[in-house]
C-alpha positions in Angstrom: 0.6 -21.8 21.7 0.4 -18.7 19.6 -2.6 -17.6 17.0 -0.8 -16.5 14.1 -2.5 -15.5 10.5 -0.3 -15.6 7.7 -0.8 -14.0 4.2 0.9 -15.0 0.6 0.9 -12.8 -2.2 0.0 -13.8 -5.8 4.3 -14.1 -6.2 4.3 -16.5 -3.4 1.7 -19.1 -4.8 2.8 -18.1 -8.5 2.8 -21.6 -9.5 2.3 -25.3 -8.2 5.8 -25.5 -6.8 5.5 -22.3 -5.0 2.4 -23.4 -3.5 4.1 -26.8 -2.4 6.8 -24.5 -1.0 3.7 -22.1 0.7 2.5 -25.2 2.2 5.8 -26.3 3.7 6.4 -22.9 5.8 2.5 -23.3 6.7 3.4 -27.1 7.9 6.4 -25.7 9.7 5.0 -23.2 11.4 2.0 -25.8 12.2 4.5 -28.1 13.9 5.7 -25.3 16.0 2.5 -25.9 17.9 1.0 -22.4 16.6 -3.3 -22.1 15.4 -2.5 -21.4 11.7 -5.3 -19.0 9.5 -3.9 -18.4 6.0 -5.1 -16.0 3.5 -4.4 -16.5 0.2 -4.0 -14.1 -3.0 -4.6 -15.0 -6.5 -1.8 -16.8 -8.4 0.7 -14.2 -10.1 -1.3 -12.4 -12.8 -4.5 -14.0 -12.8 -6.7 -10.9 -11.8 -4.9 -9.5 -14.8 -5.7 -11.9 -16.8 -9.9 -11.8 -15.3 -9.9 -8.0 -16.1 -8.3 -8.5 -19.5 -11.4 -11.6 -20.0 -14.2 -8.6 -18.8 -12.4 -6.2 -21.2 -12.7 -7.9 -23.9 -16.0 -8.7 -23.4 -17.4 -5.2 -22.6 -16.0 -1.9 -21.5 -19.1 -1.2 -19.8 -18.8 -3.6 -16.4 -21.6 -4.4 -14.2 -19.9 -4.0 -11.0 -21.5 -6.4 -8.9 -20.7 -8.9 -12.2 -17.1 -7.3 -12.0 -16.5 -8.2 -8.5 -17.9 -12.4 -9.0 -15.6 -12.3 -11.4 -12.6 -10.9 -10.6 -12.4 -12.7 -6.9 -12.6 -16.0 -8.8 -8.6 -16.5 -8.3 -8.4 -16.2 -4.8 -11.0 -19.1 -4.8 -8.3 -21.3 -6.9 -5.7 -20.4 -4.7 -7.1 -21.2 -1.5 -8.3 -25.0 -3.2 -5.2 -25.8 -4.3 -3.4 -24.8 -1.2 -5.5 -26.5 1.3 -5.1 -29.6 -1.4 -1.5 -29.7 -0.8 -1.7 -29.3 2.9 -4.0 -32.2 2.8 -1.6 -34.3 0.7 1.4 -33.9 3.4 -1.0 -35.3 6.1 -1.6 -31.5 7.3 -5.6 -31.3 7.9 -6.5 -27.8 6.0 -10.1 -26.8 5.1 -10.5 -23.9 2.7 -13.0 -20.9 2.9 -14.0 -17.5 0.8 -14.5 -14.5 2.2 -18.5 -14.8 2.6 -18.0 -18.5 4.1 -15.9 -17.0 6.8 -18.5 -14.1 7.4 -16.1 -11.2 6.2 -19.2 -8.6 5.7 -18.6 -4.9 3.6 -20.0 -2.4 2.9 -21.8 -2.3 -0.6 -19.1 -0.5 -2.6 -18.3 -2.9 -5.6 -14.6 -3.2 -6.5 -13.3 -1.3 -3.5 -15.5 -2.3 -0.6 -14.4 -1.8 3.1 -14.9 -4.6 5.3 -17.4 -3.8 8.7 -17.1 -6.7 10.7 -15.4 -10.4 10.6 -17.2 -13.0 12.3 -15.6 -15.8 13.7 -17.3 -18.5 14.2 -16.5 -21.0 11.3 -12.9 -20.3 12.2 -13.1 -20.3 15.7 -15.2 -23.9 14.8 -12.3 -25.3 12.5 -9.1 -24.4 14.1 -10.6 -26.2 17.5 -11.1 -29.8 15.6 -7.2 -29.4 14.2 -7.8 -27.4 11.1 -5.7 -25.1 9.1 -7.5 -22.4 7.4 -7.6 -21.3 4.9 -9.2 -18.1 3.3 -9.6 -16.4 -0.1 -8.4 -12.6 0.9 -9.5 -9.3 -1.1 -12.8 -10.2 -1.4 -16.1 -10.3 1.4 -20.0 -10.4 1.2 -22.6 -7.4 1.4 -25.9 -6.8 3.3 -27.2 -8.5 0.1 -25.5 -11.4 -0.4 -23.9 -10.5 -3.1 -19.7 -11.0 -3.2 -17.6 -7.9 -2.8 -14.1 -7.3 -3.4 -11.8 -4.6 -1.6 -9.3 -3.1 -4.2 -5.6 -3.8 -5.3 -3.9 -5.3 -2.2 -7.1 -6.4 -0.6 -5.7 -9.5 0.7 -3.4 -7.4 3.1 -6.9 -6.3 4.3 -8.5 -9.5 4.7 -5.2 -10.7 6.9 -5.2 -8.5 9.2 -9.0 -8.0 9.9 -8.9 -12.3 10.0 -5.9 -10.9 12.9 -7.4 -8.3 14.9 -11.1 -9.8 15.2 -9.4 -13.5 16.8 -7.0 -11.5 18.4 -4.0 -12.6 17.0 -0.3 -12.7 18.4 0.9 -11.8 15.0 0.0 -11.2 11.5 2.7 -12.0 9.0 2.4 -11.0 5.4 4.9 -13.2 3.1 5.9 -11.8 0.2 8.7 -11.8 -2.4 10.9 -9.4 -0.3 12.4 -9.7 2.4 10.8 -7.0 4.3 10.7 -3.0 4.6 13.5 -1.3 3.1 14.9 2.1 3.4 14.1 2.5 -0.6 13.1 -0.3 -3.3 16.2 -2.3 -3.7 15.6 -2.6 -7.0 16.4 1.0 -7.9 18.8 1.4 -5.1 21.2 -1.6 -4.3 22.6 -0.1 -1.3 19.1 0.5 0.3 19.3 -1.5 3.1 16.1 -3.7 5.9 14.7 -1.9 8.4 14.3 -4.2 11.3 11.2 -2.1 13.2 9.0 0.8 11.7 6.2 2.3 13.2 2.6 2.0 11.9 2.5 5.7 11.3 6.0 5.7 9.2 4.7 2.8 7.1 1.3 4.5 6.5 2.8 7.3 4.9 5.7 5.6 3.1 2.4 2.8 1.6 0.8 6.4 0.9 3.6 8.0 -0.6 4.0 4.9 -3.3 5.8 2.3 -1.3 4.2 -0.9 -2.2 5.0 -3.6 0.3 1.9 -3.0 2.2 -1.8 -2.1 1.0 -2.4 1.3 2.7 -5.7 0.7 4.2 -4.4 -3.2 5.8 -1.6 -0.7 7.9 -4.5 1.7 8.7 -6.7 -1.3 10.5 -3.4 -2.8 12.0 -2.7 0.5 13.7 -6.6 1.0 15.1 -6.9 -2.9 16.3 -2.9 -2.7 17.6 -2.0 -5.6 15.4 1.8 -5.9 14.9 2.8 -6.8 11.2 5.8 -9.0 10.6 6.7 -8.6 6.6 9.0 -11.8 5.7 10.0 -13.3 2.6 8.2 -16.4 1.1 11.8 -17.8 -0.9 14.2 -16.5 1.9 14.5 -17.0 5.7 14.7 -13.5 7.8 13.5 -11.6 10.4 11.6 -9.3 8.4 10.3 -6.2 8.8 7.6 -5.6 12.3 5.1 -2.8 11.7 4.0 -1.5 15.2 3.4 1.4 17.3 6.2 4.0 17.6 7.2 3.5 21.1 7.7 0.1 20.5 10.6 0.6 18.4 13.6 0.1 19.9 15.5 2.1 17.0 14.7 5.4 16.5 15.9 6.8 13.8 15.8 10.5 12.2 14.4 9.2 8.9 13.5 6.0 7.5 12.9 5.6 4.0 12.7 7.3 1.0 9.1 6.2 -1.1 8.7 7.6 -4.5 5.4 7.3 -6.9 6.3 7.9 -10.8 2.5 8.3 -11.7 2.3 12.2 -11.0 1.1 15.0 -13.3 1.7 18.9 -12.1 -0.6 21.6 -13.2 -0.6 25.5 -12.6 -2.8 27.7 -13.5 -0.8 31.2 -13.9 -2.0 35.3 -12.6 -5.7 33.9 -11.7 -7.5 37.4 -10.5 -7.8 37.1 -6.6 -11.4 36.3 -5.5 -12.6 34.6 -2.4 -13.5 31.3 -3.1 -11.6 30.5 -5.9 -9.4 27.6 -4.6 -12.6 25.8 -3.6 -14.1 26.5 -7.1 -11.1 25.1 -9.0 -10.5 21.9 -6.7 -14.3 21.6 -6.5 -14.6 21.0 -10.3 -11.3 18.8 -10.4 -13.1 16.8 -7.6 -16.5 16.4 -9.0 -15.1 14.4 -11.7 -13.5 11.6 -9.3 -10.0 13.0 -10.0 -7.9 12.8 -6.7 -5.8 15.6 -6.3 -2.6 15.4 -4.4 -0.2 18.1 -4.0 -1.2 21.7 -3.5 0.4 25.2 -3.5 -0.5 28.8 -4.1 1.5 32.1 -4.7 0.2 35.3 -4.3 1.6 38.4 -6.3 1.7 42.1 -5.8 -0.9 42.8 -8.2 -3.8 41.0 -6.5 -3.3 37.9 -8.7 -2.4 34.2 -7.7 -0.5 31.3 -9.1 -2.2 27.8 -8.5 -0.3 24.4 -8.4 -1.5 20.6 -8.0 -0.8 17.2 -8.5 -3.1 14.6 -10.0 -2.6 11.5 -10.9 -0.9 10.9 -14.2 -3.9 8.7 -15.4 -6.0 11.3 -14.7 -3.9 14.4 -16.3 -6.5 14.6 -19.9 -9.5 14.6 -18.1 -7.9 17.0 -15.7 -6.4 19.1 -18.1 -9.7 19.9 -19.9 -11.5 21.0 -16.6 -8.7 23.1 -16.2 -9.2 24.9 -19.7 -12.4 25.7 -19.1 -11.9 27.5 -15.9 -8.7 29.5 -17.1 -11.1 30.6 -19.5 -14.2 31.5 -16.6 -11.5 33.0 -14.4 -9.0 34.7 -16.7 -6.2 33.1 -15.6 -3.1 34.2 -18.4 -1.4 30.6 -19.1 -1.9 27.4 -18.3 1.1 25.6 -17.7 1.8 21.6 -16.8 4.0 18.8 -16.8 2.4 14.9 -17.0 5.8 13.4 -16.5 7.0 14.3 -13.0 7.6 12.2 -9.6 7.2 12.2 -6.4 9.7 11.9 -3.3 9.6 11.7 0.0 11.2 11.1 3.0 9.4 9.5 6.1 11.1 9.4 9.7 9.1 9.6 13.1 12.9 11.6 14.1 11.9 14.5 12.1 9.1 15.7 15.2 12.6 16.2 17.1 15.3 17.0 15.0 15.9 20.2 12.6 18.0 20.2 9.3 16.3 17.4 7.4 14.6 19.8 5.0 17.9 21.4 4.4 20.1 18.4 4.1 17.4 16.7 1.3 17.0 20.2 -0.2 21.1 20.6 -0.5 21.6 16.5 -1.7 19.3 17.5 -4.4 20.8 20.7 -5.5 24.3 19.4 -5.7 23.2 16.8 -8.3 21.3 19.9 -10.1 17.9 18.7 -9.5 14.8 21.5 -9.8 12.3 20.8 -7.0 8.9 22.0 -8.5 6.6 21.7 -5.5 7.0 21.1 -1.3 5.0 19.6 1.0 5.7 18.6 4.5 3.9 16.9 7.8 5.3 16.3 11.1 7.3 13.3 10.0 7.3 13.3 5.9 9.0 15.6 3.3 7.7 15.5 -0.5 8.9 17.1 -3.4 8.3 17.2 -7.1 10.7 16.8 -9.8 11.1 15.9 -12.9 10.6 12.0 -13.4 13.8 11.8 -15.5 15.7 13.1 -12.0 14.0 10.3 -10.0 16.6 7.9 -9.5 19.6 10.6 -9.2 17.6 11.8 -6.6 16.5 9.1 -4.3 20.3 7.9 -5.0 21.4 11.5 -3.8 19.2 11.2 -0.7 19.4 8.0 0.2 23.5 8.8 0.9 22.9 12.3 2.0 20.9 10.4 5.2 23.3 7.6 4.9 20.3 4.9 5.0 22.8 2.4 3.4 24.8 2.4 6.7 21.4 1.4 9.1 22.2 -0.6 11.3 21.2 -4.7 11.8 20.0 -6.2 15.0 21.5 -9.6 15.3 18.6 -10.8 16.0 15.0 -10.8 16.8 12.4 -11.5 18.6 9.4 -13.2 16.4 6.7 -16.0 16.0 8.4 -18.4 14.1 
């Protein structure tokens, strides 16, 4: 009999019926003979609609306030399921976050979580019980409730996972798994069967949004294979897991993209030691992350500076920057708040040469400008103009021929 914890997404208990539908797969899976933990989300756009409520009401939010009320939803969500279980004969007993012991630090609003105990469901799943559990949110030194930022419930799932030592934690959702590229944008882009936790790190870093970055991070650490399935469809899904337990390896495998990017450059800034710190010092200081970086150095003892912030962020930036041209006599200031991001992830990039080249040439042939570079060992990123986005993952995407991955016919999975 396997352990498995499984997670559902606001899309997946949406609405009554979907929840009925949630509690079948949890029956089914229940029948199977498995130990079932489930960790709920809030319905579909009901922390929305609690931020909206506490906007309204005051843009000035007590955080620890904030955070009781904003993890209200996952406390509807994990009633009503465990009522429906309950209704098809299915013992279910429902928890929050602090009932199950799921202790943070005391950062309001984006807490990480220190420890899980396990007693209460170590306690309920030996008299019969399914559990379940109100993710993104835990409990502080204090007392007082804590929640652990967008995505959250990911967290939750596979902490829940690692600390009961888990076969398998599977995180339903409304796709069908990992793709090479959002389908949505690209038709062709096609499941990848196996990725490894340090491809899906970068590609949930890089703007992929299928997992929360920080739940892939603790999988990795506690070796805690991810299976990401579809709530509405039967599948294989997608299993997240270390690298030499994928049985494909492929040169790349995916393309992730991020929309919400702003470029700066500050233009013939007087050399000095020191002066990178000072201008991403300043940018820092006022909570801006900054993404991207490059420098040019000229002839005449002057340098060209270039980062990426996030677009949100580009007016506050912006007038930090225009102070410090100013300071440092930089000649122009030039920027761009409408650019993108792309990249290309692929553990096959540590052994293989020519993948810079062959995204560098798709891009040029569809007469794309590529404004900034970065690379690691197994991700490429440029910047371009966000209008070029879609020409350019589309470019990619064939120049790679991702659309042509190969399916296993089948798999082997908890079920």
């Amino acid at each position: 009999m396997a352990l498995i914890v499984q997670k559902y997404g606001g899309s997946s208990v949406g609405n009554l019926d979907r929840i009925h539908h949630v509690a079948e797969k949890v029956i089914h899976a229940k029948r199977e003979g498995h130990s079932i933990v489930v960790v709920v989300s809030a319905m579909y756009g009901e922390t929305d609609r609690l931020i909206q409520l506490a906007n309204a009401l005051t843009q000035q939010h007590d955080p620890r306030e904030y955070d009781v009320l904003i993890s209200s939803g996952e406390q509807i969500s994990m009633a009503l399921l465990s009522m429906a279980l309950n209704a098809k004969d299915c013992p279910a007993r429902s928890f929050t976050g602090p009932q199950v012991g799921i202790c943070t630090d005391n950062i309001h609003t984006k807490a990480r979580i220190l420890e899980v105990k396990t007693d209460v469901i170590q306690r309920e799943l030996q008299q019969g019980y399914i559990v379940v559990v109100a993710g993104f949110q835990g409990v502080n030194q204090y007392g007082d409730i804590t929640t652990l930022g967008r995505g959250g419930s990911d967290t939750t799932a596979v902490a829940i996972a690692a600390a009961l030592k888990a076969d398998e934690c599977q995180i339903y959702t409304d796709v069908d798994g990992v793709y090479t590229t959002d389908p949505h944008l690209i038709p062709e882009a096609r499941l990848i069967p196996q990725i490894s936790f340090e491809e899906m790190l970068e590609m949930a870093s890089l703007g992929a949004k299928v997992l929360q970055m920080r739940s892939v991070e603790l999988a990795s650490k506690h070796n805690m294979p991810i299976r990401v399935l579809s709530t509405f469809s039967d599948g294989m899904g997608t299993l997240v897991t270390f690298e030499e337990k994928v049985m494909q390896k492929r040169l790349v495998s995916g393309i992730a993209f991020s929309r919400e990017e702003a470029i700066i450059s500050l233009s013939s800034i007087p050399r000095q030691i020191g002066v990178e710190g000072l201008i991403l010092g300043k940018v820092s200081q006022a909570n801006i992350e900054i993404d991207m970086i490059a420098q040019n150095a000229s002839i005449d003892n002057k340098s060209d500076f270039t980062f990426t912030v996030p677009r949100r962020e580009h007016s506050k930036a912006m007038k930090i920057i225009e102070e410090l041209a100013a300071e440092l006599g930089a000649v122009t200031i030039k920027t761009n708040p409408k650019v993108a991001k792309l990249s290309l992830v692929g553990i096959g990039m540590r052994s293989h040469t020519g993948v810079a080249s062959t995204m560098f040439k798709a891009l040029g042939n569809e007469g794309i400008n590529i404004q900034m570079i970065t690379t690691s060992e197994i991700k490429i990123s440029v910047v371009v103009d966000e209008s070029h986005l879609e020409r350019g993952v589309r470019a990619v995407h064939q120049a790679f021929e991702l659309d042509k991955l190969q399916q296993p016919a089948e798999s082997t999975f908890i079920e």
